[in-house]
N, C-alpha and C positions, 0 to 999 in steps of 0.2 A: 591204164586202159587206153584203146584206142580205138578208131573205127576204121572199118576198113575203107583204101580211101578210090575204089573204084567199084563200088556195089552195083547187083545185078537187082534190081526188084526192089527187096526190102532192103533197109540200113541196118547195119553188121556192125557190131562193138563186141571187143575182145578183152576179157576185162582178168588180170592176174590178182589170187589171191596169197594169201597167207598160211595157205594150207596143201603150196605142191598144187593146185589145181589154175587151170587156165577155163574162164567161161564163156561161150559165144552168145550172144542174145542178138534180138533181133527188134527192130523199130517200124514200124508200118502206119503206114496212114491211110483213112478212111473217107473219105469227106461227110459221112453222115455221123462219124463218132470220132471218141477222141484218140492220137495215139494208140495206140499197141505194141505194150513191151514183152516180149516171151523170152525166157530163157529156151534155147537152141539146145546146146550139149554143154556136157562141164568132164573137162578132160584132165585125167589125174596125170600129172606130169612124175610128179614124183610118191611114193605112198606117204600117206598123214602121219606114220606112226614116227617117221624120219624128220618129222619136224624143220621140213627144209621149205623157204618160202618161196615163191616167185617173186621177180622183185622187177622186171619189166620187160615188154615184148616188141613188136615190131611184124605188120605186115611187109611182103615181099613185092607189091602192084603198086607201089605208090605213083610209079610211072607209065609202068605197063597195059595198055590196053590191047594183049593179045591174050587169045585165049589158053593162053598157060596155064598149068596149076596152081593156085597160091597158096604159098607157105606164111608160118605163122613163125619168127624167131621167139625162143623164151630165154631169160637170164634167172639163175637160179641163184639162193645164196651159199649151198654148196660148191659155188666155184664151177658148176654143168653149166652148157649151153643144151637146148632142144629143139628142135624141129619140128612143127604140127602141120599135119593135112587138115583142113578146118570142113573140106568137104566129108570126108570119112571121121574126123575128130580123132584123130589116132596119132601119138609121138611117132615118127616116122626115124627121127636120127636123136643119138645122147649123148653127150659126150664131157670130159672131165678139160674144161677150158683154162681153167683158175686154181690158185691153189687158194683165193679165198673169193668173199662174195663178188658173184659178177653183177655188180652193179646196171652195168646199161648192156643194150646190143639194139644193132642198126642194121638192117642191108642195105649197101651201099645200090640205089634208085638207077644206078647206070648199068647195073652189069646184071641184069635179065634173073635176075635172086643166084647169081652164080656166088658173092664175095659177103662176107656178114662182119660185121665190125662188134668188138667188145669191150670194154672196161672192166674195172674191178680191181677192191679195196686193195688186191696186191700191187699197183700204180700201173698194173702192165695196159696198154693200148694196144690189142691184136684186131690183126685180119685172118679172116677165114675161108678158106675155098668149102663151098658148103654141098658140093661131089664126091671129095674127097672125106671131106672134115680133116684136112691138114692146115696146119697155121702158114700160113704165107709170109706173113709178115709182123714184129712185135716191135714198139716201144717201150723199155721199163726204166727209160731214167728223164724222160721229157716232163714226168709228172711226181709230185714230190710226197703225194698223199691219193686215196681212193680216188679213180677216177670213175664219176657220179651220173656222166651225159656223156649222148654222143649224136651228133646231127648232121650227118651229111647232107648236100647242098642240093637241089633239088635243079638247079639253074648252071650250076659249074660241075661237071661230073667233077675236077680234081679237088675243090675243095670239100674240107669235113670239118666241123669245130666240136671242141671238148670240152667239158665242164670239169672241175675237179675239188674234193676236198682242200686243195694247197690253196683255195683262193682268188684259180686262174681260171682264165676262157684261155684256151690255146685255138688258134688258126692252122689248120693242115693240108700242106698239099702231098694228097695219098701216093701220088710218084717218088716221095721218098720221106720215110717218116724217123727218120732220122734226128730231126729238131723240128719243132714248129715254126712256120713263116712269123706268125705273131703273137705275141702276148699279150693279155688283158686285166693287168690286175696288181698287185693285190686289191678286192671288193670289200675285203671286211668278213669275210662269209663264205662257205662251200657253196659252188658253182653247181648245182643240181638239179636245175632245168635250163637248156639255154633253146632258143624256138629263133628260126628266120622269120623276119617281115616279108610278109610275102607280095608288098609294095618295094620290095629294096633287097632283094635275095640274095644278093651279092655282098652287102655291104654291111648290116645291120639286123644284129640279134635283141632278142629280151631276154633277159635272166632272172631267174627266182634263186636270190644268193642269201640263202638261211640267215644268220642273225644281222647281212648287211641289209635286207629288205631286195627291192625288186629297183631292174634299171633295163635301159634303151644305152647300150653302147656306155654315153656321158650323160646321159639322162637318169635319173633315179629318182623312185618312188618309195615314201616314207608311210604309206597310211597304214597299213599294217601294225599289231603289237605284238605279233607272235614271230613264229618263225617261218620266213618265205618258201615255199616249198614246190606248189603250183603256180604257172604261169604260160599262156601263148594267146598270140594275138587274135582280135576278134572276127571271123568269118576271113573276107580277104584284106582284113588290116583296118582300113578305116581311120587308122592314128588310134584305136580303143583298143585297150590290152585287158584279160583277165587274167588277177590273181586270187589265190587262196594260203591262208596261212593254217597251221597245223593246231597247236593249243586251243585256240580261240574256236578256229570251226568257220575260220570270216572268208567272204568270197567278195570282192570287190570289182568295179570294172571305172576304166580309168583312161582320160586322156591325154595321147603325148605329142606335145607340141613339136616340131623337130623342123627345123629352117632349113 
């Protein structure tokens, strides 16, 4: 799930399920009452009898404040990628990206929702020109297992970082993806959420690395007893990070000291 991160009025959360469907709700506030959550539309991406999930999305505005359309990306685990108008709620674009689950997808925040970035369990790391729906650009040997995240920089149009089953955070710079600048690892754990500080953009991620637990770059976090799965920092950082673990159901919040 996420929210959209330049709302017009009320707050907008986009939330993927397990059933081919993508849901828009909406958040409102009152001052005489409390919150207001409404479900908006709920948009069948795929049909339910295909048993196909969605497995994560990404608004297109995260930088944009003109008044363009916003698109919605979806990653499916048939290996599709989609396209949603959130204003009309309608799959605008589909298409077969993966030949297995696509784990993550990202627009890249600099290129006006022109460029859409993907992962998935086939290792491959693509770019997408999302006019066309042609592949621009692929890695398939930078990553050695599912690749699980993917974060473009919000601060440096050229970098992007990856999270992956092999263990690794990998560092990218999208002018040629060839090899990654840097490597991060081995963690102990699948790399499957990685989030910038957004005190330190340039520099310094948190990661939810499944049976390694949660870390800051060289920092890690043990209090968890399940498996690390959620994780991103608190409002505009603050040194407080949230995580959630999976079995357990445990949602912690936590602080990292960092010199």
């Amino acid at each position: 799930m996420k929210w959209n991160p330049a709302p017009s009025g009320h707050q907008h959360l986009a939330v993927a399920n397990s059933i081919g469907q993508v849901q828009l709700w909406s958040l409102s506030f009152d001052d005489a009452t409390a919150p207001q959550v409404a479900l908006q539309s709920t948009i069948q991406v795929e049909p339910v009898e295909d048993d196909v999930l969605c497995l994560a999305l990404d608004f297109s505005n995260r930088l944009s404040s003109s008044a363009a359309p916003v698109s919605i990306a979806v990653s499916l685990s048939n290996g599709h990628l989609a396209l949603i108008d959130p204003a009309t709620s309608t799959v605008t674009s589909s298409w077969h990206a993966h030949m297995l689950e696509t784990w993550s997808t990202a627009f890249d925040p600099h290129s006006n929702a022109s460029t859409l970035y993907s992962g998935a369990d086939d290792t491959h790391f693509s770019v997408w020109d999302t006019r066309s729906l042609a592949r621009s650009a692929t890695n398939s040997r930078g990553h050695q297992a599912g690749v699980t995240y993917i974060a473009p920089s919000l601060v440096d149009e050229c970098l992007v970082v990856t999270g992956s089953y092999d263990e690794y955070v990998r560092v990218w710079d999208k002018r040629q993806l060839r090899m990654p600048v840097r490597e991060i690892g081995p963690i102990g754990g699948g790399a499957w959420r990685v989030r910038f500080d957004p005190n330190a953009p340039r520099s310094r991620v948190v990661v939810a690395g499944m049976h390694a637990g949660f870390f800051v770059v060289t920092h890690k976090y043990e209090g968890h007893e399940s498996l690390a799965y959620g994780v991103d920092w608190c409002g505009d950082g603050w040194g407080k990070v949230a995580s959630c673990s999976f079995y357990d159901h445990a949602l912690h919040l936590w602080d990292v000291e960092i010199e």
